[in-house]
VEXLUM-784237 format. One record per atom (N, C-alpha, C, O): residue number from 1; residue in one letter; atom name; x, y, z. Coordinates in nm, 3 decimals, decimal comma. Each point is the difference from the previous one (the first is absolute). Example, Ala and Ser with C-alpha at 12.3 -4.5 7.8 and 13.67 -1.06 7.14 Angstrom:
// VEXLUM-784237
<k:1; r:A; a:N; east:1,319; north:-0,569; up:0,780>;
<k:1; r:A; a:CA; east:-0,089; north:0,119; up:0,000>;
<k:1; r:A; a:C; east:0,090; north:0,120; up:0,000>;
<k:1; r:A; a:O; east:0,104; north:-0,002; up:0,066>;
<k:2; r:S; a:N; east:-0,139; north:0,107; up:-0,138>;
<k:2; r:S; a:CA; east:0,082; north:0,119; up:0,006>;
<k:2; r:S; a:C; east:-0,077; north:0,109; up:0,073>;
<k:2; r:S; a:O; east:0,051; north:0,111; up:0,017>;
// end
This chain:
// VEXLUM-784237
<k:1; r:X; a:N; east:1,281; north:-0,720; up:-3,366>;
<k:1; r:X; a:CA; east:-0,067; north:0,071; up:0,107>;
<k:1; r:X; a:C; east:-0,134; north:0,051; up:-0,054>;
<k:1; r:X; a:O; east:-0,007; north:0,068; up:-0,102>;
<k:2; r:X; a:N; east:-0,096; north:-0,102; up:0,172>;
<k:2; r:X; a:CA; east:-0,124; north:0,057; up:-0,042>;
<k:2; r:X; a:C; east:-0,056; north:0,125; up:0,049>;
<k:2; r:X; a:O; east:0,034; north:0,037; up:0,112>;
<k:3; r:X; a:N; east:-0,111; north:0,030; up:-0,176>;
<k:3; r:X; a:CA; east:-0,045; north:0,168; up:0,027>;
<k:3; r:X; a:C; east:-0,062; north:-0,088; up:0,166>;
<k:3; r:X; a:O; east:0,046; north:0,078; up:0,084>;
<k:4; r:X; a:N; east:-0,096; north:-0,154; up:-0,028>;
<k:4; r:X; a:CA; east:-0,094; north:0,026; up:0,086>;
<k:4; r:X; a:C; east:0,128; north:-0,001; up:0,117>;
<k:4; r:X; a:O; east:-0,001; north:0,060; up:0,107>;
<k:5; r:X; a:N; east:0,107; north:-0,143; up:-0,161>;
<k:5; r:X; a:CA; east:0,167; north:-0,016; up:0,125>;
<k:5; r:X; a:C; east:0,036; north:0,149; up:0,016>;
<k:5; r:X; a:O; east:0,037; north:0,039; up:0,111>;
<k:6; r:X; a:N; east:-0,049; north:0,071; up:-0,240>;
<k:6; r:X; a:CA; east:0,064; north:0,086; up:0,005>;
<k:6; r:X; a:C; east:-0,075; north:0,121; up:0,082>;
<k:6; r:X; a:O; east:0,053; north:0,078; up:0,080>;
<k:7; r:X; a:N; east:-0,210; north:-0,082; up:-0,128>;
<k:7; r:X; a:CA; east:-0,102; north:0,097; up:0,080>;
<k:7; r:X; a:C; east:0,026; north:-0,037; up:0,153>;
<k:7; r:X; a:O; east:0,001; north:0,088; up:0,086>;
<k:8; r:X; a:N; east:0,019; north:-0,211; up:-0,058>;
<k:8; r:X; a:CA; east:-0,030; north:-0,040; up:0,126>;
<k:8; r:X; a:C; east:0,128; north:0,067; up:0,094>;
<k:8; r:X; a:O; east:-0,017; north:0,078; up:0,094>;
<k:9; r:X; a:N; east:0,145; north:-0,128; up:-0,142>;
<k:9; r:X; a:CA; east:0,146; north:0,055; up:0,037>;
<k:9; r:X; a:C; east:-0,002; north:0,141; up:0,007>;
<k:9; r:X; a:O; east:0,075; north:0,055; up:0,081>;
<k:10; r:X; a:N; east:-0,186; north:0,045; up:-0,189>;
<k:10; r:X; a:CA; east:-0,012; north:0,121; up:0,040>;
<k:10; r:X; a:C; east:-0,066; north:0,071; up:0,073>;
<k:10; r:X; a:O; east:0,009; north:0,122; up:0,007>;
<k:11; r:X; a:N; east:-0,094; north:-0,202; up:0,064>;
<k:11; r:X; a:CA; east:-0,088; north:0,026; up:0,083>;
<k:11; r:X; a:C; east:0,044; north:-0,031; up:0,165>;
<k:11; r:X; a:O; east:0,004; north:0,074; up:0,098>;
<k:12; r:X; a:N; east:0,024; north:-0,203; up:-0,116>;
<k:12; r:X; a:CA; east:0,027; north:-0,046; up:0,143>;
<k:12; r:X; a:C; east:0,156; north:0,069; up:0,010>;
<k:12; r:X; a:O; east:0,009; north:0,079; up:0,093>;
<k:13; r:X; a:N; east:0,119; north:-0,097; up:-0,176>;
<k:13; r:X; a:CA; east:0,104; north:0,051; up:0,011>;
<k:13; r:X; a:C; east:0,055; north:0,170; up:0,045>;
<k:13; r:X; a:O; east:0,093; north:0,052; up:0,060>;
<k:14; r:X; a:N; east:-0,218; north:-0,013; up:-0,131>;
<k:14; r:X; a:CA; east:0,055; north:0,179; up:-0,036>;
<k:14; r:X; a:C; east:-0,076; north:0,102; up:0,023>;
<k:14; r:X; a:O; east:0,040; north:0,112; up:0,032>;
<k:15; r:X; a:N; east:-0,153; north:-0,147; up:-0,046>;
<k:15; r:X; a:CA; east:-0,127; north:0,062; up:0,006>;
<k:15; r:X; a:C; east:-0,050; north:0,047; up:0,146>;
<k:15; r:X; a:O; east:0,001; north:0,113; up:0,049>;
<k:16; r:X; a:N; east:-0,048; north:-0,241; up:0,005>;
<k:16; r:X; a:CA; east:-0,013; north:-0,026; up:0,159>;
<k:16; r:X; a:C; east:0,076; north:0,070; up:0,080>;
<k:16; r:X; a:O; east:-0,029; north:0,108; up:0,051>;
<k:17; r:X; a:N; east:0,124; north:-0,167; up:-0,039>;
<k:17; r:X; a:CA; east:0,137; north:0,030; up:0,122>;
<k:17; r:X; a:C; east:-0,013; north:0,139; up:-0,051>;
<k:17; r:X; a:O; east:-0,059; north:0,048; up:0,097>;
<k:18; r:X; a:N; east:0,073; north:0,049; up:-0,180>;
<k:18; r:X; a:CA; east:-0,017; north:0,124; up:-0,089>;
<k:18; r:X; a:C; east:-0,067; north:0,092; up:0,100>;
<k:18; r:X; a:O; east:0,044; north:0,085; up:0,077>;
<k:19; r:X; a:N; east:-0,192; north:-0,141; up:-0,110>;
<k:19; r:X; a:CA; east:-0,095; north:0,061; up:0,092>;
<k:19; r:X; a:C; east:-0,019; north:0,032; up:0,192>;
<k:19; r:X; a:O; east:-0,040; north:0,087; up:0,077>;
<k:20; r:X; a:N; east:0,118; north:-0,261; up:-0,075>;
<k:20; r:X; a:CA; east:0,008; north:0,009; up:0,165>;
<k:20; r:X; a:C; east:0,100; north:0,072; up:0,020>;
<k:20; r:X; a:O; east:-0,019; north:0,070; up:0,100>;
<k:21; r:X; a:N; east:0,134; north:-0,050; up:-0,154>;
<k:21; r:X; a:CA; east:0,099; north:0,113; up:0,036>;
<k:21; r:X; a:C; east:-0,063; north:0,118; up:-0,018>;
<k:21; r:X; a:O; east:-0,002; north:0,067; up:0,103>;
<k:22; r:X; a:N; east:-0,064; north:-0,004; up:-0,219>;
<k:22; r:X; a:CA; east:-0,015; north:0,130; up:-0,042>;
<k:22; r:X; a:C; east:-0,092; north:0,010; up:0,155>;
<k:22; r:X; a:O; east:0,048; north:0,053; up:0,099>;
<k:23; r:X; a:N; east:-0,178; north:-0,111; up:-0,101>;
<k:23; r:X; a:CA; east:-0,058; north:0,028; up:0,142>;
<k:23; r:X; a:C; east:0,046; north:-0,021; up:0,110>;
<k:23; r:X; a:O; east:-0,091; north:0,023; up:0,080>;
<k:24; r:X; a:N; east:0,207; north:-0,062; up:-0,012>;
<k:24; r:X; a:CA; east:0,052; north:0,013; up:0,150>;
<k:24; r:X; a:C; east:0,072; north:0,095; up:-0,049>;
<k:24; r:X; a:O; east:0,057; north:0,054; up:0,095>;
<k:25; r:X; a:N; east:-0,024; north:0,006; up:-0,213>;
<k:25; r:X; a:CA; east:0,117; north:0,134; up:-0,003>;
<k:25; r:X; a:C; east:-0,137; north:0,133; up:-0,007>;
<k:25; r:X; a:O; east:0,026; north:0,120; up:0,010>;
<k:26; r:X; a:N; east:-0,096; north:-0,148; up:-0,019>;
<k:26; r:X; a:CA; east:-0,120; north:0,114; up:-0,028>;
<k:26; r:X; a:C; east:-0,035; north:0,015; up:0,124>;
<k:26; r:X; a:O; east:0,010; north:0,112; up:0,050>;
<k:27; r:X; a:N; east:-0,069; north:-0,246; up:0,046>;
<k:27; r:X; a:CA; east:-0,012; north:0,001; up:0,121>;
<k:27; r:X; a:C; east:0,094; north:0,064; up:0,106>;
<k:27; r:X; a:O; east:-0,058; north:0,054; up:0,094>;
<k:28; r:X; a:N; east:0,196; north:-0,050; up:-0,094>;
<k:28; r:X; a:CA; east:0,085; north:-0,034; up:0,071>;
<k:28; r:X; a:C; east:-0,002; north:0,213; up:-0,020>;
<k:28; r:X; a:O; east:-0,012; north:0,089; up:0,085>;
<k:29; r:X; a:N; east:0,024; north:-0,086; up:-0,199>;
<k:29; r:X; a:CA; east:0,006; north:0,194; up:-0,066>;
<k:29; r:X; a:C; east:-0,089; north:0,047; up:0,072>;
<k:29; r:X; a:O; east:0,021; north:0,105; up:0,062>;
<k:30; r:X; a:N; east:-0,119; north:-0,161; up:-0,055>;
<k:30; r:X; a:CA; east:-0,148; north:0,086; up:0,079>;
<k:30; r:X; a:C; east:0,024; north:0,014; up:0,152>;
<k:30; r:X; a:O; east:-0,034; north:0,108; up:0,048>;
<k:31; r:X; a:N; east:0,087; north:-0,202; up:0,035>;
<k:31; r:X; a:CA; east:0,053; north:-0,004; up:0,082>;
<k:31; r:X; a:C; east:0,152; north:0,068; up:0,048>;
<k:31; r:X; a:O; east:0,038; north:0,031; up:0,113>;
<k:32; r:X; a:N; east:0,012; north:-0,024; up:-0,209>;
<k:32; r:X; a:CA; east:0,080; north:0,104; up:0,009>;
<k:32; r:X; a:C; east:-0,085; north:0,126; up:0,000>;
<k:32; r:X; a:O; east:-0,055; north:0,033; up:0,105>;
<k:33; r:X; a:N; east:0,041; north:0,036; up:-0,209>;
<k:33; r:X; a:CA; east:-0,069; north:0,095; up:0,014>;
<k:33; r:X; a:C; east:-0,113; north:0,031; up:0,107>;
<k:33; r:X; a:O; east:-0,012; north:0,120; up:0,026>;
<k:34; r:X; a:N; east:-0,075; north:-0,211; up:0,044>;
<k:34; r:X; a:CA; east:-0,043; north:0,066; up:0,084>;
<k:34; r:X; a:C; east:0,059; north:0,003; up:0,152>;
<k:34; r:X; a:O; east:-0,042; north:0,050; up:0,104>;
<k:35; r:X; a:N; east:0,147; north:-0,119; up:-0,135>;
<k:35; r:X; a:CA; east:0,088; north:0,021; up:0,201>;
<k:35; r:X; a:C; east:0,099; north:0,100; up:-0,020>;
<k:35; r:X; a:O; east:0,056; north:0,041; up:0,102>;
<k:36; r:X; a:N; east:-0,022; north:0,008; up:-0,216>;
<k:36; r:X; a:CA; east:0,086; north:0,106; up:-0,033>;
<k:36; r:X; a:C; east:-0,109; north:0,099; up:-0,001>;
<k:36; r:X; a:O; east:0,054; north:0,110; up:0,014>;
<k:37; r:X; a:N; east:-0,183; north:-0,096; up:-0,024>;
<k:37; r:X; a:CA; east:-0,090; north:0,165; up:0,002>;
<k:37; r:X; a:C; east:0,057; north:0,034; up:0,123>;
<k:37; r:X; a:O; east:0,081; north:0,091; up:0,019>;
<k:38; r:X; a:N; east:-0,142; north:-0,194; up:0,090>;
<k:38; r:X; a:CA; east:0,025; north:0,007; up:0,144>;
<k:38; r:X; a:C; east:-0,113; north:0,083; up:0,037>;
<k:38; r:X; a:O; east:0,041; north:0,087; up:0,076>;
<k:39; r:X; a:N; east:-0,130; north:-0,079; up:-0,091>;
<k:39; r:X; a:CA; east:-0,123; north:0,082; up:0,029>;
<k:39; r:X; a:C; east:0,017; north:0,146; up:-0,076>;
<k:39; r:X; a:O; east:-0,109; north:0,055; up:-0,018>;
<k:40; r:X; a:N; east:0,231; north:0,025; up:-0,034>;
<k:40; r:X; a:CA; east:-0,027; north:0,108; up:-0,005>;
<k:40; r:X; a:C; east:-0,033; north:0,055; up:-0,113>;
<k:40; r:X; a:O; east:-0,038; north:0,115; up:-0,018>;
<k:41; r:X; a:N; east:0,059; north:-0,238; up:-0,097>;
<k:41; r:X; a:CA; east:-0,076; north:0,038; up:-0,143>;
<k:41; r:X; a:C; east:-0,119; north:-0,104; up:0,001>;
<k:41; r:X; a:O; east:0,034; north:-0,118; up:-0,011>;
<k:42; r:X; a:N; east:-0,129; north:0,137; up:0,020>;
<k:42; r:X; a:CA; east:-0,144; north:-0,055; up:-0,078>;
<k:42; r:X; a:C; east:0,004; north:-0,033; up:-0,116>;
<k:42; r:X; a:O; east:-0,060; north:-0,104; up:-0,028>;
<k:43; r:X; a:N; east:0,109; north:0,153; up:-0,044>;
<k:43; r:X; a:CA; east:0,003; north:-0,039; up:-0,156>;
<k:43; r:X; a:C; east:0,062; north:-0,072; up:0,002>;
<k:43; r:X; a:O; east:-0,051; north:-0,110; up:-0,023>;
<k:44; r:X; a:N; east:0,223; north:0,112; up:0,055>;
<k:44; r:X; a:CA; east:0,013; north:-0,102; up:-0,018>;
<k:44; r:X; a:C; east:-0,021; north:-0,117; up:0,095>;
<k:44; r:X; a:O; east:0,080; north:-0,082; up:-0,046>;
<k:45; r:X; a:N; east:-0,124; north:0,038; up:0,126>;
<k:45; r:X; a:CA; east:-0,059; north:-0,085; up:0,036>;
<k:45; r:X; a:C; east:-0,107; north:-0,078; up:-0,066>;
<k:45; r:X; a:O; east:-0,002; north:-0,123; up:0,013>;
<k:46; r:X; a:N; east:-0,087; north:0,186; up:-0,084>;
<k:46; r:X; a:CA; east:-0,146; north:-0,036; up:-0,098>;
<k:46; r:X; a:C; east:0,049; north:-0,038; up:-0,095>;
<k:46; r:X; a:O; east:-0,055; north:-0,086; up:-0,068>;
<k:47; r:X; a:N; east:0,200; north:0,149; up:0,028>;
<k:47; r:X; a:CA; east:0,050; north:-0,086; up:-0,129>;
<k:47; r:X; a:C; east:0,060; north:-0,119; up:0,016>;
<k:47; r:X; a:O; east:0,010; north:-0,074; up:-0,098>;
<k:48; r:X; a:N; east:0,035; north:0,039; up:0,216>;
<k:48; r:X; a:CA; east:0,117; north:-0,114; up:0,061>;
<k:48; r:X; a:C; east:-0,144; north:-0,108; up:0,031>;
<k:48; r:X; a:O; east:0,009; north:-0,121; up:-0,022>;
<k:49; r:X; a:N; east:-0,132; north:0,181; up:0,073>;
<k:49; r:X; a:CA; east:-0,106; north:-0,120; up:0,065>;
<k:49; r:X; a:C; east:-0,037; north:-0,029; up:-0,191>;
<k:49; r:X; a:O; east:-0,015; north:-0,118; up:-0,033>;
<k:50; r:X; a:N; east:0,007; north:0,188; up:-0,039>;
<k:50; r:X; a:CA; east:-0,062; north:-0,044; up:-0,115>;
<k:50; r:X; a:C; east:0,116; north:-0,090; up:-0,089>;
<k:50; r:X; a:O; east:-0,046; north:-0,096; up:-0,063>;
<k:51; r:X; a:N; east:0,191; north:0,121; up:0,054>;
<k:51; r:X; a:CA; east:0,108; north:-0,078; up:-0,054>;
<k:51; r:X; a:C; east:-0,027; north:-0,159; up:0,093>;
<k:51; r:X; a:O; east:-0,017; north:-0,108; up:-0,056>;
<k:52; r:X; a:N; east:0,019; north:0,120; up:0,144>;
<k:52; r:X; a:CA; east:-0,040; north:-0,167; up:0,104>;
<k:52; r:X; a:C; east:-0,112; north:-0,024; up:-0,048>;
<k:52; r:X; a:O; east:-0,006; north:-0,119; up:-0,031>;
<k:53; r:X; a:N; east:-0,088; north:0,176; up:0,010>;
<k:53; r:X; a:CA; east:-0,144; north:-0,091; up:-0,052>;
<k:53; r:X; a:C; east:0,048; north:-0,064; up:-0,168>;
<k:53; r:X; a:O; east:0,006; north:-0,117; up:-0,036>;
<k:54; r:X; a:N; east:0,021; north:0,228; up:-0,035>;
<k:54; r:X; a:CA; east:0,029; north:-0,056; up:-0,096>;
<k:54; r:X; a:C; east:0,128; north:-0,093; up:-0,012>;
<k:54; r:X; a:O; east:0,002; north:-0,048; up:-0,113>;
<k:55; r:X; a:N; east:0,070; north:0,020; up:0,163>;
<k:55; r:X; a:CA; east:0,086; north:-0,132; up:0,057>;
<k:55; r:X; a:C; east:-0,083; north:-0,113; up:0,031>;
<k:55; r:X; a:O; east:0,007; north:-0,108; up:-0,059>;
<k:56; r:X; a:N; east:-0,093; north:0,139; up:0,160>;
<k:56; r:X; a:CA; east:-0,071; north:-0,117; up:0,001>;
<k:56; r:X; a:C; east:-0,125; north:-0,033; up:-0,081>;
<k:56; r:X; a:O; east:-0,037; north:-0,117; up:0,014>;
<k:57; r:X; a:N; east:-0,015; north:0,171; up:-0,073>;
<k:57; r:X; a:CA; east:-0,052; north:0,003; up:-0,146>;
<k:57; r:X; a:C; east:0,091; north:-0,076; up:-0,100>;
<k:57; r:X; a:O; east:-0,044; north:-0,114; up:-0,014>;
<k:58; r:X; a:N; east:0,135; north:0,133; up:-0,048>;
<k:58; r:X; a:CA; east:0,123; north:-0,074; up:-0,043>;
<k:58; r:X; a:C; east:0,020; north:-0,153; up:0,052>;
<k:58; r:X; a:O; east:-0,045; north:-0,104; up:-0,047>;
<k:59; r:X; a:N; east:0,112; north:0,122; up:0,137>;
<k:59; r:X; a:CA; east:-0,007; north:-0,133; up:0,100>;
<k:59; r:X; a:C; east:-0,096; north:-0,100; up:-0,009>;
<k:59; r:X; a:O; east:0,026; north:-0,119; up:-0,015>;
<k:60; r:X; a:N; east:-0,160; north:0,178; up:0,025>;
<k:60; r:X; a:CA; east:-0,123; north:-0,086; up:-0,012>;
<k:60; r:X; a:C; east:-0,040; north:-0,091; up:-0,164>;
<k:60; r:X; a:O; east:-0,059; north:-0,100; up:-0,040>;
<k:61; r:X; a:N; east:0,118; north:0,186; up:0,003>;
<k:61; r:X; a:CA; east:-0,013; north:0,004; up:-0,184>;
<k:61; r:X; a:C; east:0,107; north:-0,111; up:-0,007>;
<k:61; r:X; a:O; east:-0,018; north:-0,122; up:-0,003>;
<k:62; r:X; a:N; east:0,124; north:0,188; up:0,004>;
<k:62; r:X; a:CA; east:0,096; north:-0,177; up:0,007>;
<k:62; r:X; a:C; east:-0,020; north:-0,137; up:0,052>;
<k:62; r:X; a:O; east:0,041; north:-0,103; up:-0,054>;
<k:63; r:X; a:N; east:-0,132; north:0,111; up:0,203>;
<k:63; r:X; a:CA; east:-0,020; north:-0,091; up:0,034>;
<k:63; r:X; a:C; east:-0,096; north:-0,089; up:-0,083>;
<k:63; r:X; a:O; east:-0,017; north:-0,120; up:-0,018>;
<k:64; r:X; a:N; east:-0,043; north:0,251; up:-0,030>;
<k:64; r:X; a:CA; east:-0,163; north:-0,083; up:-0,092>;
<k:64; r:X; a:C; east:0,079; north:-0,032; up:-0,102>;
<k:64; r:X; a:O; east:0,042; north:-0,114; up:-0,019>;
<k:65; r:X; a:N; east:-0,025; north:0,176; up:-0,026>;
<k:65; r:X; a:CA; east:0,074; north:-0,052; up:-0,171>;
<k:65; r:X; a:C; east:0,104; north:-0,143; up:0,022>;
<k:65; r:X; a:O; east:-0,015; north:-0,097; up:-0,074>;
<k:66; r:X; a:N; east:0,112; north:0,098; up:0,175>;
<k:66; r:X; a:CA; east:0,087; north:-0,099; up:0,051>;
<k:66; r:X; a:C; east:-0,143; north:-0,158; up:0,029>;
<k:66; r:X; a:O; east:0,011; north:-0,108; up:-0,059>;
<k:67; r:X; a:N; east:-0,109; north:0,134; up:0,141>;
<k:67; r:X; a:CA; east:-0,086; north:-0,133; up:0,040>;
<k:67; r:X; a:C; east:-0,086; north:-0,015; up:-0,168>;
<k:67; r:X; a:O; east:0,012; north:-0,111; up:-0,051>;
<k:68; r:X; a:N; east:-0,087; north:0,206; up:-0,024>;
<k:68; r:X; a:CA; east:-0,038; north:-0,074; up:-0,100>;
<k:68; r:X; a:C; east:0,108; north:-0,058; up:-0,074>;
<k:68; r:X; a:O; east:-0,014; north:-0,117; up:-0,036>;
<k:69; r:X; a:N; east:0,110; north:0,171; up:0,010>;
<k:69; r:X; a:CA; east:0,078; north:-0,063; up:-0,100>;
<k:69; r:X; a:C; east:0,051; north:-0,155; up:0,079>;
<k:69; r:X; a:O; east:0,020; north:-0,096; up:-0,075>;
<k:70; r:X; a:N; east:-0,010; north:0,087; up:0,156>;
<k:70; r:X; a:CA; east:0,025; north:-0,139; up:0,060>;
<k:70; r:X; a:C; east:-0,095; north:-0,088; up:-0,017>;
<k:70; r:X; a:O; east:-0,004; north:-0,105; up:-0,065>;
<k:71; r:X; a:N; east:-0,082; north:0,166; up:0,137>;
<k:71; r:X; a:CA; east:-0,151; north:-0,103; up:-0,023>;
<k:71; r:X; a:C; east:0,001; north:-0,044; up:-0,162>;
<k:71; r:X; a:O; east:0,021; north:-0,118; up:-0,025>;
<k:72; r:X; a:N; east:-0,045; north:0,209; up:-0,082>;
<k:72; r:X; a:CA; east:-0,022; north:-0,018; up:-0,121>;
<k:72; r:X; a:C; east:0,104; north:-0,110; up:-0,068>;
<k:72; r:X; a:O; east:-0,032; north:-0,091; up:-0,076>;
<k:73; r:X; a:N; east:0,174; north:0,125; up:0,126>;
<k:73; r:X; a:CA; east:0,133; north:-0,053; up:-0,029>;
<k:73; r:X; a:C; east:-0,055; north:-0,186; up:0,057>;
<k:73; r:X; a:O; east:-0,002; north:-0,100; up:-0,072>;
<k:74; r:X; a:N; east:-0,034; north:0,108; up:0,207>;
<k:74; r:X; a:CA; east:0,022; north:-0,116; up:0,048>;
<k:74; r:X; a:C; east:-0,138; north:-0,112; up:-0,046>;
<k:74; r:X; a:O; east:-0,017; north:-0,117; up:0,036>;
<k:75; r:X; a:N; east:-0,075; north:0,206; up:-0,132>;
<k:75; r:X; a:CA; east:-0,176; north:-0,050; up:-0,044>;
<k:75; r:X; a:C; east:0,043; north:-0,085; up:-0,146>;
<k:75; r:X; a:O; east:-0,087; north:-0,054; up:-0,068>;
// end
């Protein structure tokens, strides 16, 4: 087995899927948190809109990291 079989298996295998979970569970928290304020905490609401951005911040990051490594993989 060569280091590039093994980087690759850790990337596409563990890594990835890693990230897209951690961000729909970050996403999914923020959203919790802001339909649970229900209007009557602000705070927490600003914290629940900022946990969803950073979900999808995350999300976006996986996707990028997931298409170069393909492209590069498939060059």
């Amino acid at each position: 087995m060569s280091i590039g079989t093994i980087v690759s298996y850790f990337f596409f295998q563990l890594l990835v899927p890693f990230l897209f979970t951690l961000a729909v569970a970050c996403f999914l928290w923020g959203l919790c948190l802001s339909t649970f304020a229900g209007g009557h905490d602000e705070e927490l609401a600003e914290r629940g809109k900022t946990v969803m951005l950073y979900g999808l911040l995350t999300l976006g990051a996986a996707i990028l990291v997931y298409t170069l490594l393909w492209l590069i993989g498939g060059a």
